[in-house]
C-alpha positions in Angstrom: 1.6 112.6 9.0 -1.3 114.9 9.8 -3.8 113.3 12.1 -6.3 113.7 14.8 -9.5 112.4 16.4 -11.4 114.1 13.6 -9.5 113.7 10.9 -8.3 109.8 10.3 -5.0 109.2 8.7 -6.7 107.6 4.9 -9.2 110.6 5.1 -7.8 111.1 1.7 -9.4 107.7 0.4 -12.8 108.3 1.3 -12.8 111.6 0.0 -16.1 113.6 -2.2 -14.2 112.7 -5.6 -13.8 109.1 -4.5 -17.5 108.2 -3.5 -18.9 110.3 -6.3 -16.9 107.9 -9.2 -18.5 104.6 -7.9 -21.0 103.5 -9.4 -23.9 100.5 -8.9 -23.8 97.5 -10.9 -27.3 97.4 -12.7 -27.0 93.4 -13.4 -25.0 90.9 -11.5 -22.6 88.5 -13.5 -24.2 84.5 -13.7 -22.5 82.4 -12.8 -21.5 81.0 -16.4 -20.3 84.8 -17.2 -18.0 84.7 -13.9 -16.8 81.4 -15.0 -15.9 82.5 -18.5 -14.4 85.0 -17.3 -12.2 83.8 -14.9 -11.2 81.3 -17.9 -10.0 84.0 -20.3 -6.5 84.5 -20.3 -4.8 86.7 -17.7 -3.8 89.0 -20.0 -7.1 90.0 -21.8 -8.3 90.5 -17.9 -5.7 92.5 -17.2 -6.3 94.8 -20.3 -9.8 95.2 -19.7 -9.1 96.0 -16.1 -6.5 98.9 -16.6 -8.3 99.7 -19.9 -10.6 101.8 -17.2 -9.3 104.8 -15.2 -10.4 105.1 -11.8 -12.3 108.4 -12.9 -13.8 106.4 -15.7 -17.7 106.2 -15.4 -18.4 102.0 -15.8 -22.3 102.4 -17.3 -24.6 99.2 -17.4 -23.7 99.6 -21.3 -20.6 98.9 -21.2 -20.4 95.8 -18.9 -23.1 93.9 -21.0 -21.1 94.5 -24.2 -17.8 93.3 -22.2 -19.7 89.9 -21.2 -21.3 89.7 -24.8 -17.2 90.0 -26.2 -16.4 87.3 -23.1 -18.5 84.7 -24.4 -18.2 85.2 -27.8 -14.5 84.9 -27.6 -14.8 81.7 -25.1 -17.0 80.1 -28.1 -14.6 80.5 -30.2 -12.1 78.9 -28.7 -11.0 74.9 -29.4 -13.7 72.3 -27.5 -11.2 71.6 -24.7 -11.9 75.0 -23.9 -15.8 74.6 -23.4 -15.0 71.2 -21.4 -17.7 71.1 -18.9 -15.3 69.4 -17.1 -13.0 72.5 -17.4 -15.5 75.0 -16.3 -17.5 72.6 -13.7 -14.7 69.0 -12.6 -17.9 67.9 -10.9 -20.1 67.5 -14.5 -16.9 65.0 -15.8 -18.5 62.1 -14.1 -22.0 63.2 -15.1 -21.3 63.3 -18.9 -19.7 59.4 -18.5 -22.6 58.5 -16.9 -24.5 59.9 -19.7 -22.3 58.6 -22.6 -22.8 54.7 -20.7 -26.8 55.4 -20.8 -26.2 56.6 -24.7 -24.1 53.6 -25.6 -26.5 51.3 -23.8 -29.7 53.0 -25.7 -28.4 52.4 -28.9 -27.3 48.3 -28.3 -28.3 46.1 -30.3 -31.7 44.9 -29.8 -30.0 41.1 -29.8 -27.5 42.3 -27.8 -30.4 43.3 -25.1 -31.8 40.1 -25.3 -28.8 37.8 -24.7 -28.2 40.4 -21.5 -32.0 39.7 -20.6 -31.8 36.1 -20.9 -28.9 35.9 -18.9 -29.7 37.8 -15.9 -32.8 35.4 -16.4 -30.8 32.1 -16.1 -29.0 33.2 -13.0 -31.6 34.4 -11.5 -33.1 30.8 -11.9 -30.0 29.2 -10.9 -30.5 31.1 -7.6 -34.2 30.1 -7.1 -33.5 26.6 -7.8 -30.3 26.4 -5.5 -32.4 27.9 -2.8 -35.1 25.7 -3.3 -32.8 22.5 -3.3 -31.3 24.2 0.1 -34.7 24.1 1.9 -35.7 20.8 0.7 -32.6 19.2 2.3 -32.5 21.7 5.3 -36.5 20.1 5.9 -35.5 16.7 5.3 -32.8 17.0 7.7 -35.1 18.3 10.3 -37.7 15.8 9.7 -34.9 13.0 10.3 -33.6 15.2 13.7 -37.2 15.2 14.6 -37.5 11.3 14.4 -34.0 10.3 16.2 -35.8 12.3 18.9 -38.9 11.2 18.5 -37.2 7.7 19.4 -34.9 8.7 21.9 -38.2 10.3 23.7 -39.9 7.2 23.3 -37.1 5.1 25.0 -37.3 7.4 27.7 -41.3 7.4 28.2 -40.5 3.4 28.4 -37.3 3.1 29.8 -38.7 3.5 32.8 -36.8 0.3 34.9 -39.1 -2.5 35.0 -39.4 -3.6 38.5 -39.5 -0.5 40.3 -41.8 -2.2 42.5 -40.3 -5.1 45.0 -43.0 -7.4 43.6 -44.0 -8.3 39.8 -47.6 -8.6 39.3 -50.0 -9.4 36.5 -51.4 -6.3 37.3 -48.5 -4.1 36.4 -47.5 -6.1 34.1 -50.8 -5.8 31.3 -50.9 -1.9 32.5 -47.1 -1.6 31.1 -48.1 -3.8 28.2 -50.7 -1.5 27.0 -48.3 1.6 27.7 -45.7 0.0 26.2 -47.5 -1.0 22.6 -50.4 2.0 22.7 -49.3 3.4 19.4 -47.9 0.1 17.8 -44.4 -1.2 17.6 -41.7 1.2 15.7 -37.9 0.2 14.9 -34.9 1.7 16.8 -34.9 1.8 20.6 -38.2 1.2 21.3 -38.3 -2.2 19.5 -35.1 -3.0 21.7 -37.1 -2.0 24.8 -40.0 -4.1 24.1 -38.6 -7.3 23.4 -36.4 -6.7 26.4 -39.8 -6.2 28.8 -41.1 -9.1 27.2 -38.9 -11.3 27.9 -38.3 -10.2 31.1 -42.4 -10.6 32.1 -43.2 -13.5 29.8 -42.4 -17.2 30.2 -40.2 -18.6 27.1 -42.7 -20.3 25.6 -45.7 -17.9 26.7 -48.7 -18.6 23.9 -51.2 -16.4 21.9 -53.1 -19.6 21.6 -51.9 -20.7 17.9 -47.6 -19.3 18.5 -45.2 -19.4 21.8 -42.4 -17.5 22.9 -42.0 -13.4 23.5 -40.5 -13.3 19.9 -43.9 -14.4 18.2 -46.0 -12.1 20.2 -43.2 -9.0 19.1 -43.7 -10.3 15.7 -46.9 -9.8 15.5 -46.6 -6.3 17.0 -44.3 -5.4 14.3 -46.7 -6.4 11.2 -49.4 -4.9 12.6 -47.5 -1.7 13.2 -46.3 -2.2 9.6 -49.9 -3.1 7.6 -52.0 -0.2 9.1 -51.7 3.2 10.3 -52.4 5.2 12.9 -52.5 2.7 15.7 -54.0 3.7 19.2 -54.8 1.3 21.7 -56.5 2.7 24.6 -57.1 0.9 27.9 -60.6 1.1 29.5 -60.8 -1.1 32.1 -58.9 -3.9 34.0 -60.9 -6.8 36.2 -59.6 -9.9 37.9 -60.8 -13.1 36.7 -60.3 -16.3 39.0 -56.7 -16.1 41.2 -54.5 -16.1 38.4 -56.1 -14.1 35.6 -56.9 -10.5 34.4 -59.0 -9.8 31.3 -58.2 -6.1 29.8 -61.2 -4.0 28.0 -59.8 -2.3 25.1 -60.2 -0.3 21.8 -57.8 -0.4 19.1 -58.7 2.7 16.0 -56.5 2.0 12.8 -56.0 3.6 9.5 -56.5 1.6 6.0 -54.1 3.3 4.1 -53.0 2.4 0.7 -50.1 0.3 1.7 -52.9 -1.7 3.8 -55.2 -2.2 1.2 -52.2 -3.8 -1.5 -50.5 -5.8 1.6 -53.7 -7.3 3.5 -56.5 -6.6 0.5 -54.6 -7.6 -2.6 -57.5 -9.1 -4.2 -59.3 -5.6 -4.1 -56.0 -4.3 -6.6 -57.4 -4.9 -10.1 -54.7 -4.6 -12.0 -53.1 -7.0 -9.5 -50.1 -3.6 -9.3 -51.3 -0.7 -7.1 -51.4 1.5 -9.7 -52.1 5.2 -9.0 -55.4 4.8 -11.6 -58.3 4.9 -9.0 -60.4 3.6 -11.8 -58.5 0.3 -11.8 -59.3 0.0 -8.3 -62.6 -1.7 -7.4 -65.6 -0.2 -5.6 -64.8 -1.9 -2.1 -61.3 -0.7 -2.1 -62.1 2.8 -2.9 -64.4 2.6 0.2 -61.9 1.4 2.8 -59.1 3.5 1.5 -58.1 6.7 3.6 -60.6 5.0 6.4 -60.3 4.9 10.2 -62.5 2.2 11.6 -62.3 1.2 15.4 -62.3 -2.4 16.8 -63.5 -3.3 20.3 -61.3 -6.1 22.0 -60.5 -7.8 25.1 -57.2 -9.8 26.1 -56.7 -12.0 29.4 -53.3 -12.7 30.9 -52.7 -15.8 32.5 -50.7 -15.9 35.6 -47.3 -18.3 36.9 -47.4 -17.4 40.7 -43.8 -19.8 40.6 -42.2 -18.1 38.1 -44.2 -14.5 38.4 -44.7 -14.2 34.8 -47.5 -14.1 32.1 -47.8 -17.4 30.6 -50.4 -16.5 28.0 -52.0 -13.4 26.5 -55.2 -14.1 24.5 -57.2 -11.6 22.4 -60.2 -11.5 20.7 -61.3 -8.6 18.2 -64.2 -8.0 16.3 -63.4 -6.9 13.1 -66.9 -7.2 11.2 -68.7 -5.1 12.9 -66.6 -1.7 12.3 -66.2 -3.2 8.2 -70.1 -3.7 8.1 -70.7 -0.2 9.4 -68.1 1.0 6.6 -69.4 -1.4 3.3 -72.6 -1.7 4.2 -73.6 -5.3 3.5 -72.3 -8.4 4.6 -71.9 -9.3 1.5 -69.2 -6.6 0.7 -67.8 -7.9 4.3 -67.4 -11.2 2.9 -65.2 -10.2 -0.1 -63.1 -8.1 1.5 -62.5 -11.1 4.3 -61.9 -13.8 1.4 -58.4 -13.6 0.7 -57.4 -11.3 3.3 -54.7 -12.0 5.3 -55.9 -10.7 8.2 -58.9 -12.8 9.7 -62.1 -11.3 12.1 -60.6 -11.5 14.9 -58.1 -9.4 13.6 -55.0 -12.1 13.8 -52.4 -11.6 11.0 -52.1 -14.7 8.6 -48.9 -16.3 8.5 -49.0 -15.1 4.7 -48.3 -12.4 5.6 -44.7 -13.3 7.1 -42.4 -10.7 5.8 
């Protein structure tokens, strides 16, 4: 072998008649041409290739008319052959998808209903079954809220009675007035209350017309239960002679309907409550929905043997705050007659139930 630094061993490759035979392509191959191509069989490759001499001159000409031949050949050839999926695997999933959208264009127009109405129906199934969730979810809560409610009353009033070495009438009315502020309510609270009662009442303490603590819890209770919104409020305390105290106090109530068909009946027309506001009469469409605030006072009588209250007495004024509301005395008068609750706001014992 003949070489040198000047003269590299394949100089003969490289040579003048070598680099004067190559010639440009005028037009590269797309990329279908390529593919077609490459799909032909071998052997008509093969023939075109070594068809050409490597002195032959390969003109633009000629390589348009072999692509032309190419594809004329490839479209003649069975359908498997011009397979997207054979030329490109990646179109396969792209023509199913576009047979499904076919198929599903030309459904029946019934057929596109049914499928409407059903994804309709479930989707109300859903709504509904969430909607029943939150309802019960917010009924739960509101009957969490309520045990604590309770359980937070029994500890604002479970404070033990006594705390101080002595018992006094004077403690005693200011935890009376803490104790019933809002009313009387079932569950602990009720417990608590007739405990303290009979604890700081005499057995057969008097309201002046019924004796014993279980009377004066009684008439807590139907008080709490014919009106609303109950809020006795405290103003002032003064002594009165060596054995009394006499309490200053405002009591603000609701007259809801449940007031007006318990304590009012004779203002129901229909004699039933019924939701027709027409069958109502004009009075009890004026006290319905009302707050109206009475002005009282109640004295506690004190045992200095036994160092409990031997009598609570109260007077309210209910006429005034109905005058201010109907207007006339007149008006007052009806609503009073038949009542069962008096002007001094005492509950009948009609109303024992």
């Amino acid at each position: 072998m003949h070489s040198s630094y000047l003269q590299p061993p394949n100089s003969q490759c490289v040579n003048d008649t070598v680099i004067r035979t190559v010639v440009q392509r005028s037009t590269p191959l797309s990329r279908g041409e390529v593919c077609l191509q490459y799909n032909q069989p071998s052997n008509q490759r093969q023939t075109y290739e070594h068809s050409l001499s490597p002195t032959d001159t390969v003109t633009p000409e000629m390589t348009r008319d072999h692509a032309t031949q190419t594809r004329t050949a490839m479209l003649a050839k069975p359908p498997r052959w011009r397979s997207h999926s054979t030329i490109y695997p990646c179109c396969a999933t792209r023509d199913t998808q576009r047979e499904n959208i076919t198929s599903a264009n030309t459904e029946s127009p019934f057929a596109t209903r049914e499928r409407e109405r059903e994804r309709h129906r479930l989707n109300q199934e859903r709504y509904r079954a969430r909607q029943k969730k939150r309802i019960t979810d917010l009924e739960d809560d509101v009957r969490r809220l309520a045990n604590e409610i309770e359980n937070l009353k029994f500890e604002l009033h479970g404070v033990p009675i006594g705390v101080t070495s002595k018992q006094t009438v004077w403690n005693v009315a200011t935890e009376y007035f803490r104790l019933f502020q809002y009313g009387l309510s079932a569950g602990a609270l009720h417990g608590y209350a007739f405990s303290f009662l009979q604890k700081t009442m005499s057995p057969d303490v008097t309201d002046g017309l019924e004796y014993g603590p279980e009377s004066l819890l009684e008439n807590w209770r139907l008080i709490s239960l014919l009106f609303d919104g109950i809020d006795v409020r405290l103003h002032q305390l003064v002594e009165v002679g060596e054995k009394s105290v006499v309490a200053t106090t405002t009591t603000s109530i609701t007259i809801s309907k449940n007031t007006v068909l318990r304590v009012f009946p004779h203002l129901d027309s229909d004699g039933t409550g019924g939701a027709d506001v027409v069958r109502w009469s004009p009075l009890s469409v004026k006290l319905r929905s009302r707050a109206i605030t009475l002005h009282d006072s109640v004295r506690f009588d004190w045992d200095n043997k036994c160092e409990r209250v031997i009598g609570i007495y109260s007077q309210s004024d209910l006429l005034t705050p109905l005058l201010s509301l109907l207007g006339d005395l007149d008006g007052v008068a009806r609503v009073l007659d038949g009542a069962l609750v008096t002007s001094e706001f005492r509950i009948s014992m009609k109303a024992r139930f």
